[in-house]
C-alpha positions in Angstrom: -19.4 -11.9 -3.0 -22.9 -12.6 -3.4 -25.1 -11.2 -6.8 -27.8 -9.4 -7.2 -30.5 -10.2 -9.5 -30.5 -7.8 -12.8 -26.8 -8.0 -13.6 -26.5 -5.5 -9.9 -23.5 -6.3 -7.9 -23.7 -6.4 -4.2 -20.5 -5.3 -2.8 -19.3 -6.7 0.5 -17.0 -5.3 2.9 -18.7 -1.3 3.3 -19.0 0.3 6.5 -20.2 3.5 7.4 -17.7 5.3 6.8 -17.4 8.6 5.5 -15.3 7.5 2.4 -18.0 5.5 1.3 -20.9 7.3 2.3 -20.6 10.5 0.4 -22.4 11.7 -3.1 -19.3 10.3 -5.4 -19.6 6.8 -4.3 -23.5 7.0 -4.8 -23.1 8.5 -8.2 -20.1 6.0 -9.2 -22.3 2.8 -8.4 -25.7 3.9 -9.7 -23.8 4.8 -13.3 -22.3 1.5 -13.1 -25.7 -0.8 -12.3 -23.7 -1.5 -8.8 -26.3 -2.2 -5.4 -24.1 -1.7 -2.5 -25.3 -2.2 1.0 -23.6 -1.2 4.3 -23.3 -3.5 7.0 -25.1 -2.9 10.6 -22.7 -0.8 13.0 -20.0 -2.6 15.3 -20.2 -5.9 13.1 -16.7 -6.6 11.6 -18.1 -9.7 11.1 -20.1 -8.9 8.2 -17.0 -7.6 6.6 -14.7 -10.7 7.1 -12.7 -10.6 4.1 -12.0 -7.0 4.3 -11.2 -7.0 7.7 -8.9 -10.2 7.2 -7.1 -8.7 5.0 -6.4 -5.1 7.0 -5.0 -7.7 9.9 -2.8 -9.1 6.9 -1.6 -5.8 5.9 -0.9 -4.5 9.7 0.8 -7.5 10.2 3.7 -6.7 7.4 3.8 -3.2 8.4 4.3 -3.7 12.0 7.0 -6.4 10.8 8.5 -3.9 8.4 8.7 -1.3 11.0 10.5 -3.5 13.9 13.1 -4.6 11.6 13.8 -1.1 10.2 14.2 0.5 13.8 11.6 2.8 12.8 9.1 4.5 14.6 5.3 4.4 14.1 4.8 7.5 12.8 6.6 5.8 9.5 3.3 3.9 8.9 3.0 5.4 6.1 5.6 4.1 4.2 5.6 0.7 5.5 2.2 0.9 4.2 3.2 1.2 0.9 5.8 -0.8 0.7 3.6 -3.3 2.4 0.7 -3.0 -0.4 3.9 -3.4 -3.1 4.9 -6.7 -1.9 1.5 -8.3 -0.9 0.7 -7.5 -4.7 3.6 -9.1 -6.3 3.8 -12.3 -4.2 2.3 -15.4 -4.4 -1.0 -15.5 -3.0 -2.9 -18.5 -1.2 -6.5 -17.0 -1.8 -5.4 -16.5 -5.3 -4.3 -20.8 -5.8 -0.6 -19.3 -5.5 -1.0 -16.6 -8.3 0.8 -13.3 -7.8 -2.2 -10.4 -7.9 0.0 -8.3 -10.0 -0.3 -10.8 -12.7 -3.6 -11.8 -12.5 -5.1 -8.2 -12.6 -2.6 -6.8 -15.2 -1.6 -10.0 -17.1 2.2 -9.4 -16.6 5.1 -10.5 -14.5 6.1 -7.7 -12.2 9.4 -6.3 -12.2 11.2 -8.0 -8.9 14.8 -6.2 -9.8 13.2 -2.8 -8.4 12.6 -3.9 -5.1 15.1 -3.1 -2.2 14.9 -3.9 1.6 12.5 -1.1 3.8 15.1 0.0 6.2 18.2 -0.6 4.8 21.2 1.7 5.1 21.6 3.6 1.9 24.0 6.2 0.5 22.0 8.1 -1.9 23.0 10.3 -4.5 22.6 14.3 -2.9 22.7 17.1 -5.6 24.8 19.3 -4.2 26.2 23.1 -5.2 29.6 23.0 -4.4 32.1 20.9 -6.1 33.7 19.6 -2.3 30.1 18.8 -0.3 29.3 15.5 0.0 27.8 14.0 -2.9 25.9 11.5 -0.7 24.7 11.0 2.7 23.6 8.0 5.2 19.8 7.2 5.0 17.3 4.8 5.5 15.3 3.3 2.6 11.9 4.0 3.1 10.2 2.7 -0.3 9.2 3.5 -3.9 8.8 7.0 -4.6 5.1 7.4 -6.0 5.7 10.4 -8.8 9.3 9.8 -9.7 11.2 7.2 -11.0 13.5 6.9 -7.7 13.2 6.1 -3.9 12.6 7.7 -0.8 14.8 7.8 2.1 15.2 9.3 5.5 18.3 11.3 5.6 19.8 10.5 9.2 22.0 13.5 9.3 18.2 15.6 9.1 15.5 13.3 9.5 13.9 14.6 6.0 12.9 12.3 3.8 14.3 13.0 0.3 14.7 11.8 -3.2 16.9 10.6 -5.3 
């Protein structure tokens, strides 16, 4: 990352795309005393790191979808699940630290991961006392606003909670 003069940060690693060339990400930087510059058009080279580390994360989803039997349209999930475990392993470009602990000071909590793709038999709330109180499914990840998981019921193809 290279430094302005006058305490400005130059950012590396911005394209032109929309979700960075918009009035909020102005407004953000210029409160903050952050330069930012895009880099020239068709020039992934200027964002090396960034795109370095997209490859990285493809790579783990593509892997996580294959050995779940999944299809593509999954990406989503194996995305996230992908972003969860590149943050609490060891990283090379971090001297072997784990990022988790680096940004937030603590050990992260390994006894809430589970396998993406696993069969699973989660709990179904049910209204009648003789349905069945669970149901096979695919583990799909951490569920963002709840405490629990998501999976892909196999009997429906939704994705529920539990």
């Amino acid at each position: 990352m290279l430094f302005s003069p006058v305490n400005a940060l130059d950012i590396q690693g911005c394209d032109h795309g929309g979700e960075f060339d918009n009035h909020a990400f102005h407004k953000l930087f210029a409160d903050n005393g952050i330069q930012f510059r895009f880099s020239c058009p068709r020039t992934s080279q200027q964002t090396g790191k960034s795109e370095r580390m997209i490859r990285n994360i493809n790579h783990v989803i593509r892997t996580l979808l294959f050995q779940a039997h999944l299809p593509p349209n999954y990406w989503a999930e194996a995305l996230n699940m992908a972003i969860i475990l590149l943050n609490v392993l060891p990283s090379r470009a971090l001297d072997n630290e784990i990022p988790f602990t680096r940004l937030l000071g603590a050990t992260p909590n390994y006894s809430v991961l589970r396998t993406f793709g696993c069969l699973c038999y989660p709990y179904l709330d049910t209204t009648h006392k003789l349905e069945p109180r669970a149901t096979p499914s695919t583990l799909l990840g951490h569920a963002t606003h709840h405490r629990g998981y998501r999976f892909l019921n196999l009997n429906t193809n939704k994705i529920i909670i539990s």
